[in-house]
Residue, then its C-alpha position, 0 to 999 in steps of 0.5 A: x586119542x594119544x598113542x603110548x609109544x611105549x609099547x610094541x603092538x603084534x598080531x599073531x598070525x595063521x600059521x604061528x598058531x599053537x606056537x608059545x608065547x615065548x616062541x612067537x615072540x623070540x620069532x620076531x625079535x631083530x636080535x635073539x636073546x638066550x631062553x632065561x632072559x626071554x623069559x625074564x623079559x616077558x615076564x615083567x614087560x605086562x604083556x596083556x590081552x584084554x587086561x590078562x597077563x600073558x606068560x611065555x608058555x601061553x599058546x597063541x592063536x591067529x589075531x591074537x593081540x598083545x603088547x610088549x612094554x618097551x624099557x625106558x632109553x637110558x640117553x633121555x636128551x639133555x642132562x637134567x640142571x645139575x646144581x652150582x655150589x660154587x664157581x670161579x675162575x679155577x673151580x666149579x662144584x656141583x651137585x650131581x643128581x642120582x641118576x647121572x652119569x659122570x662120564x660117556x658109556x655104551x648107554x649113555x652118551x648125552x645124559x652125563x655130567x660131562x655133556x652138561x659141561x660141555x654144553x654149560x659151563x664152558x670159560x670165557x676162553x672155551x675151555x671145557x670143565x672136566x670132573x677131577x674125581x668119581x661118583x657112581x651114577x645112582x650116587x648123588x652130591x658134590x663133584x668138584x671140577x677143574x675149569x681148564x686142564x691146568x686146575x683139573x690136574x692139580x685136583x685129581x694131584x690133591x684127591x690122589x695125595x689124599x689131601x681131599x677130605x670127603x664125608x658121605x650120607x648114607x641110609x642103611x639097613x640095620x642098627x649099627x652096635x656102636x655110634x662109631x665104628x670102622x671097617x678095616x678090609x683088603x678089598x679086591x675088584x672081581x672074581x665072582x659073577x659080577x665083574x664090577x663087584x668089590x669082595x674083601x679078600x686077603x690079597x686085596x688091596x688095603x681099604x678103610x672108612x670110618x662111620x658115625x651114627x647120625x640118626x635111628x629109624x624103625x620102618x611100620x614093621x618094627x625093622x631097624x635103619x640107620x643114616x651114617x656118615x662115611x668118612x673113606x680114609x683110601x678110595x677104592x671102587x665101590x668102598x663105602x658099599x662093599x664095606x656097609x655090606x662087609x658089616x651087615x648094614x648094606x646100603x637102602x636100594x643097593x642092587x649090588x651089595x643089598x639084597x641080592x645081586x641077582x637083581x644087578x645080574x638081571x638088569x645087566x644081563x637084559x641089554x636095556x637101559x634103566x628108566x629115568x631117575x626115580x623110577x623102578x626098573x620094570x625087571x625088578x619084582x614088586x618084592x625086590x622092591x620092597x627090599x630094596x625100597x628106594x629106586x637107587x642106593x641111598x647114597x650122598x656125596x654130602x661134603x668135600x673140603x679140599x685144596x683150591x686148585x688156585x691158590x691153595x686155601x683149604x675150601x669146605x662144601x657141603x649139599x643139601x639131602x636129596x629129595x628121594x631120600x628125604x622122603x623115604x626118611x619121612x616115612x620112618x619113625x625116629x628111634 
């Protein structure tokens, strides 16, 4: 019989009987973690004994058997195919999966883009290609790179001189009144519970995206959404959704900007790492999840035209809608 590796087995003994639950466990954990999030944690982890759930003010007794679900490791081994758009000898483009890190963290240090061009699509010289821009890991779609330093740099010149158009899909909660229109915000970075978090302020930094209506849905309970495509005029951190937010039409599976950020707070705050893409984080509740209703944020890096780091010539890409977006889409009735 197989063994599920997933899951850390205990077995109460004598003298912990009459502890709790909570007690117990927080007695055998290798790092102690503060009572909310112990208690958060067991929770969601499906404890079970005999196929009954376990809170953490259950009372143990001796040979109690139960199990603690371990979360999914976030390094996975080696990088999913990251699909080609175009390659020569001065630039790659590709598609990145949801999902995907572009850069080495303190939670991933295999699963990235960057390890994938390491390992990949070194040139005939051995040089390494290397991102000239930034797309946030659940973000999917186009990454253009640099096949040496030299072209990286007259990149990252063009994205910073502005002279790189984007264009993004996104689905999102809501029905915009209008089949176009702007958000125009000072954005600032902090100041609130979340660090990473974009807020508009009026001392902030100036930020602009522009969006178009591409199509309408209702869900089965009669519920409006809307795909849009986002053409950002600045490029501040995390613009498109604190803007989508700004305007009351937040991203679909955004745990940031979307239906509350104690969602993101409780999945930083746990120290684990998310499950593999597509896929819920097992901290979020069966109601977070109809909320959020796609695993990630629905958000596509679906064009990019930009200068050739070469020679110049204005090139234009552009990548297919992701599967797990597609399929959502496929179960909403167009309007």
């Amino acid at each position: 019989m197989d063994v599920d590796d997933s899951l850390v087995e205990y077995e109460v003994e004598p003298n912990y009987a009459g502890w709790t639950l909570a007690a117990y466990v927080a007695e055998k954990l290798k790092r102690p973690l503060p009572g909310d999030r112990l208690e958060r944690m067991l929770r969601s982890r499906a404890l079970v004994h005999n196929e009954r759930q376990l809170l953490p003010e259950t009372p143990v007794w001796p040979g109690l058997r139960f199990a603690l679900r371990k979360r999914s490791p976030g390094d996975a081994g080696e990088p999913p195919p990251v699909p080609v758009i175009h390659e020569d000898d001065a630039l790659l483009v590709l598609d990145k999966p949801a999902g995907l890190a572009l850069h080495p963290t303190a939670r991933y240090h295999v699963t990235t883009l960057t390890w994938a061009l390491e390992k990949r699509h070194r040139n005939a010289g051995g040089e390494k290609p290397d991102p000239a821009h930034r797309l946030d890991r659940e973000t999917s779609g186009l990454v253009a790179c640099g096949r040496n330093s030299y072209f990286t740099r007259r990149l990252k010149s063009a994205f910073a001189s502005r002279a790189v158009e984007k264009a993004y899909l996104a689905l999102v909660e809501g029905a915009p009144q209008q089949d176009r229109f702007e958000v125009e915000v000072p954005l600032v970075v902090g100041g609130g519970r979340v660090k990473v978090k974009v807020r508009v302020d009026p001392g902030g930094a100036p930020s602009h995206t522009h969006f178009e209506v591409v199509a309408r849905y209702a869900d089965a309970a009669g519920k409006p959404l809307a795909m849009l495509r986002c053409i950002p005029k600045t490029g501040r951190q995390h613009q498109i959704r604190a803007h989508l937010q700004a305007a009351g039409f937040p991203l679909v599976g955004d745990k940031l900007y979307g239906p509350s950020e104690e969602i993101f707070l409780r999945l930083a705050e746990s120290d684990g790492s998310p499950p593999p893409p597509g896929i819920f984080d097992d901290l979020i509740t069966p109601d977070e999840r109809a909320a959020l209703r796609l695993w990630r944020h629905a958000l596509h890096a679906a064009e990019l035209t930009l200068p050739h780091p070469a020679t110049g010539e204005r090139m234009h890409f552009q990548a297919p809608m992701p599967s797990d977006i597609a399929a959502l889409i496929a179960t909403l009735r167009p309007l």
